[in-house]
C-alpha positions in Angstrom: 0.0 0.0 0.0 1.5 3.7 -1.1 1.7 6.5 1.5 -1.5 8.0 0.2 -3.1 4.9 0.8 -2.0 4.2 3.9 -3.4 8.2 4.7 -6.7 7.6 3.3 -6.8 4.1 5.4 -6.4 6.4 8.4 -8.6 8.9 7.2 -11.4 6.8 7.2 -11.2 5.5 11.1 -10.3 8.9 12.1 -13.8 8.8 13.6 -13.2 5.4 15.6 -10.4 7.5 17.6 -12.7 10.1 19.2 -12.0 10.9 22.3 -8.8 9.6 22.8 -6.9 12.9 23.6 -3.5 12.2 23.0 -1.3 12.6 19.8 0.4 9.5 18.5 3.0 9.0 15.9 3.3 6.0 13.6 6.9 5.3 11.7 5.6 2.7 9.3 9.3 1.3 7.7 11.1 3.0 5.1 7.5 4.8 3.8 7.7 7.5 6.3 5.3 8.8 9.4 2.0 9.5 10.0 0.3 11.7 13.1 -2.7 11.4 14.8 -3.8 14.7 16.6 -6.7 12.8 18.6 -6.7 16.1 21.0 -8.4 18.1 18.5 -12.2 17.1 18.0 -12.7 15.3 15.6 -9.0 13.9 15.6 -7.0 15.0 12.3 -4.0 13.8 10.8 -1.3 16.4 11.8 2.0 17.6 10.3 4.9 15.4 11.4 5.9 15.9 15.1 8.5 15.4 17.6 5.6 16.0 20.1 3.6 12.8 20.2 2.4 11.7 23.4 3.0 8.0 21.6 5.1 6.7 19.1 4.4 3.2 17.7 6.7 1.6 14.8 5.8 -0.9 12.3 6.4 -2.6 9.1 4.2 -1.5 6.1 2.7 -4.2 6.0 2.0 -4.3 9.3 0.5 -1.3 9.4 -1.7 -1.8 6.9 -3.2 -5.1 8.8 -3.5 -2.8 11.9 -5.8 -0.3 10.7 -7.6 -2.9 9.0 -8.1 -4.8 11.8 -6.8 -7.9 10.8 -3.8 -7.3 12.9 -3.8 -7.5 16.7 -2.0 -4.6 18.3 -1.3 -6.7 21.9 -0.3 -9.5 19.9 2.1 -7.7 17.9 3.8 -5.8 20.3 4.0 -9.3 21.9 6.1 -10.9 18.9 7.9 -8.0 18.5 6.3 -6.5 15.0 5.1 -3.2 17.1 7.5 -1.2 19.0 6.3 1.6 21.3 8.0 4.5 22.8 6.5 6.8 24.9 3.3 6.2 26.9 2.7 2.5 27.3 -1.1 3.5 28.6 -2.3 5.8 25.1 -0.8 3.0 23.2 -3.0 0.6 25.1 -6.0 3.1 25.0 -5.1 3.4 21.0 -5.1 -0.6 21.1 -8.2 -0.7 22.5 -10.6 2.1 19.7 -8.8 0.0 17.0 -10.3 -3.2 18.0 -13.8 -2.1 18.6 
């Protein structure tokens, strides 16, 4: 999946993340980063930004399977496919609005 792709992917559960109040960065690979500004209402994707409250990197691939929701986000920080850095309790709270 190209960048754009992988934008509009997120654009469309942009909605799922209401209310989560924290920014969050992804790196996905080689392909770059995308942010989540889920303070603002409704959450936006945001310029790139040194001042997410999360950062969580994955694979492409993996990313794409994550907002899909064929991709458990416990599990794959479990085998080592999602690393976090930053607050361990957004990313959990993230975890949780991308399973419903």
């Amino acid at each position: 999946m190209t960048m754009e792709a992988k934008t509009r992917a997120v654009e469309g559960r942009l909605m799922d993340l209401a209310g989560l109040n924290y920014v969050v960065k992804f790196v996905i690979g080689d392909d770059g980063a995308l942010v989540i500004d889920g303070k603002s209402m409704p959450p936006r994707l945001a310029e790139d930004s040194d001042e997410a409250d999360c950062t969580i990197r994955l694979s492409g691939p993996d990313f794409d399977a994550l907002i899909a929701g064929t991709l458990n986000p416990t599990l794959a920080y479990t085998l080592g496919k999602l690393k976090i850095d930053g607050s361990m309790g957004v990313a959990l709270k993230l975890a949780s609005m991308l399973e419903e």
